[in-house]
C-alpha positions in Angstrom: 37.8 0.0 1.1 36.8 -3.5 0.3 37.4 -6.1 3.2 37.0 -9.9 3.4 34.7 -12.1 2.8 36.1 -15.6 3.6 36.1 -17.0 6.8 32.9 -14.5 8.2 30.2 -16.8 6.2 29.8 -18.9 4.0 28.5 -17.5 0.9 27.3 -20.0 -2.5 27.7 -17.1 -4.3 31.1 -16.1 -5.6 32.5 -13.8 -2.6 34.7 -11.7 -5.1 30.8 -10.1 -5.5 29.9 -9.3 -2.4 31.3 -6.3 -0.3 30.9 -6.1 3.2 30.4 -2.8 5.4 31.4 -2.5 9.1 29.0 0.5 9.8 26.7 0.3 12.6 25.1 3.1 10.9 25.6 3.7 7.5 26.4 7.0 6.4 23.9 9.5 5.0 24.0 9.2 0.8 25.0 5.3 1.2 22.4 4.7 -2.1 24.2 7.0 -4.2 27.8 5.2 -3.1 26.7 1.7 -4.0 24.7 3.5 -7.5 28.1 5.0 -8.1 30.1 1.8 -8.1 31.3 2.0 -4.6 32.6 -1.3 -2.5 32.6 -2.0 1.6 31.9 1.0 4.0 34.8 0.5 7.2 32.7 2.9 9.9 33.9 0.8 12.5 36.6 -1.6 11.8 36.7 -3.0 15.2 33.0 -4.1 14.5 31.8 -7.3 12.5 30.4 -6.7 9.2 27.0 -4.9 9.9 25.8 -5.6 5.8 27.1 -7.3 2.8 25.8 -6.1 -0.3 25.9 -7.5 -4.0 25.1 -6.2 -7.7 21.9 -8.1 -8.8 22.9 -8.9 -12.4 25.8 -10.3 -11.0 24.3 -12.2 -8.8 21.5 -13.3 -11.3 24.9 -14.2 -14.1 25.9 -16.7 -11.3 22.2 -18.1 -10.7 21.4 -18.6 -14.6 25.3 -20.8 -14.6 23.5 -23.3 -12.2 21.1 -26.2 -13.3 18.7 -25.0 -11.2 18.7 -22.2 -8.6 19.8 -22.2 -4.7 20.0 -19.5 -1.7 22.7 -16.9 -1.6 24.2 -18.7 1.8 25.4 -22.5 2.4 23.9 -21.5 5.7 22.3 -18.2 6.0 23.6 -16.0 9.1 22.0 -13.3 11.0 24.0 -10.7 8.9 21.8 -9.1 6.4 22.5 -9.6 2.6 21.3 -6.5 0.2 20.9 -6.9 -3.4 20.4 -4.1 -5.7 19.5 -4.1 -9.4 20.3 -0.7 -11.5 20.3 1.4 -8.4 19.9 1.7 -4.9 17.2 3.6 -3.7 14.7 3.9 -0.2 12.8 6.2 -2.3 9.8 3.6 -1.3 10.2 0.8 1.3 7.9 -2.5 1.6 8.6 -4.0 4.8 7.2 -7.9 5.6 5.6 -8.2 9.3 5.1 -11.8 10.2 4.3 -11.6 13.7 7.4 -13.3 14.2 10.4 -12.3 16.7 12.5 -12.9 13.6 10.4 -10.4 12.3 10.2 -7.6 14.4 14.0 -8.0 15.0 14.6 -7.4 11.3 12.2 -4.3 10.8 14.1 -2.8 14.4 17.9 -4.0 12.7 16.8 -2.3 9.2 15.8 1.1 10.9 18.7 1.7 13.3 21.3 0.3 10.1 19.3 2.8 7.4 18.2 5.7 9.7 20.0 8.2 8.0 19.1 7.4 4.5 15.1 6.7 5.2 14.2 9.9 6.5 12.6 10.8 3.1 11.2 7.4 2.6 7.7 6.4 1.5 7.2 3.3 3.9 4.6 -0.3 3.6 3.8 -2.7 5.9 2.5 -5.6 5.1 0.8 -7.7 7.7 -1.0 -11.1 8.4 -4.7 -10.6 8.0 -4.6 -12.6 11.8 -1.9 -11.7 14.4 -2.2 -13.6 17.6 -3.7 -10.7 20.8 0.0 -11.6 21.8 1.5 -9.7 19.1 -0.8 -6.8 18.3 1.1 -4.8 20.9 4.3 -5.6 18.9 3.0 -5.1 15.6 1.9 -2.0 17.0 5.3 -0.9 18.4 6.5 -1.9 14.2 4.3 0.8 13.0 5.2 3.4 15.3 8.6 3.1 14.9 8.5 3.0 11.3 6.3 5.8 10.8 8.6 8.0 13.3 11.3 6.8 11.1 9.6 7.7 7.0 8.3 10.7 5.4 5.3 8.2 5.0 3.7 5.1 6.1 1.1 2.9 5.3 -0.1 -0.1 7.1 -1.8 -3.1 5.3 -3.5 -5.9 6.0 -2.9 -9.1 3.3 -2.6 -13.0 3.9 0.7 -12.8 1.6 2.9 -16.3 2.0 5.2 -16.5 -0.7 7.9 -14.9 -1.5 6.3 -14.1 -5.2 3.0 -12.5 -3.6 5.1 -10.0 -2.1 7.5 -9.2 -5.1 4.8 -8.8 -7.2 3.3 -6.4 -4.9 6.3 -4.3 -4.9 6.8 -4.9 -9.1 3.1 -3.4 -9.3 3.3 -0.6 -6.9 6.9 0.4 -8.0 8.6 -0.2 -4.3 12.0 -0.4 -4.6 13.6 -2.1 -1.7 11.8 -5.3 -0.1 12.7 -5.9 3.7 12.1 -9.6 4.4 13.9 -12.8 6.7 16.0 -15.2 5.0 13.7 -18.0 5.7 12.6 -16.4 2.0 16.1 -16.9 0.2 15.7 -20.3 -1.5 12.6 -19.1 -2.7 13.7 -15.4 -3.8 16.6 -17.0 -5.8 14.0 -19.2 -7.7 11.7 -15.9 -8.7 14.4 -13.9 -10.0 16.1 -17.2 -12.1 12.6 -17.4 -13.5 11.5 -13.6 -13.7 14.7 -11.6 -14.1 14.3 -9.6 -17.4 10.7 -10.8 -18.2 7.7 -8.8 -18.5 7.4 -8.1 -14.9 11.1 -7.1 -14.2 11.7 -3.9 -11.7 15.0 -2.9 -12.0 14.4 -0.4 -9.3 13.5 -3.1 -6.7 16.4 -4.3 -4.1 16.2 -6.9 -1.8 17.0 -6.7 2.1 17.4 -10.2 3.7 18.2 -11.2 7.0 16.7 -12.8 10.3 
């Protein structure tokens, strides 16, 4: 069932392509609804949306109409936004660690929101090469659960700060679903407006934003 957008947040891009879900957990074989063609998942109606989720290419139509490229939100909101290109898949994750609360929040949110479709999943982490003694118990705590959560995990160290360092990453090691903050939109929607069916194109690779 497909619910409303309006009024819930304020979206730039045009709401009548984005579906939101009201699932606190979404359902096991959620990939293979969205691959199918399927719209808003209502697990708990009573609930706020939990996701809104949008078809890349339609997405990317609406970016390549504009003079120059902008975020997804007017103002971005703590809801997560998930875009996916020719398919969904958490067949291999890459999630960003900052070292921020923001950060950790977002890995902890994606987990308990995917945990039935990740069981299988080859996981990434990707790090700051420095994490203030402050943080290395949290970090720590990121790993673990992730790894009790994946088939797989792998912990790296890289001084990665754009948005571009870490797309390429997954382009070149064939991840296909980024977890990163929104603090990353503005700058996502400027790689794919320049990238999107060039050389380097993944159309395996989705996009999980929030904060």
């Amino acid at each position: 069932m497909q619910g409303k957008v309006e009024n819930m947040v304020k979206f730039a891009v045009p709401e009548d392509i984005i579906s939101p879900h009201y699932c606190h957990k979404l359902p096991e074989g959620f990939s293979v609804h969205l691959t199918q063609g399927g719209k808003g998942l209502i697990c708990s109606p009573e609930q706020g949306p939990s996701l809104f989720t949008a078809h890349l290419p339609e997405v990317l139509e609406w970016l390549h109409g504009l003079e120059k490229p902008k975020g997804l939100e007017e103002e971005p909101c703590s809801i997560p936004v998930l875009l996916y290109d020719k398919e969904l898949s958490t067949e291999s994750l890459l999630f960003h660690y900052d070292g921020t609360p923001a950060s950790a929040k977002l890995i902890r949110n994606f987990i308990e929101l995917f945990e039935e479709n990740i069981k299988d999943s080859k996981a990434t982490i990707i790090s700051p090469s420095f994490i203030p003694k402050s943080k290395l118990k949290e970090e720590q705590e990121i790993v673990q659960l992730v790894t009790q959560s994946t088939a797989e995990t792998s912990f790296i160290k890289f001084n990665f700060t754009r948005i571009g360092d870490f797309w390429s990453y997954a382009v070149k090691h064939k991840c296909t679903m980024l977890v990163t903050t929104k603090n990353y939109q503005a700058d996502l929607a400027k790689v794919l407006f320049h990238f999107y069916k060039g050389g380097m194109w993944y159309d395996r690779l989705s996009f999980y934003l929030s904060y």
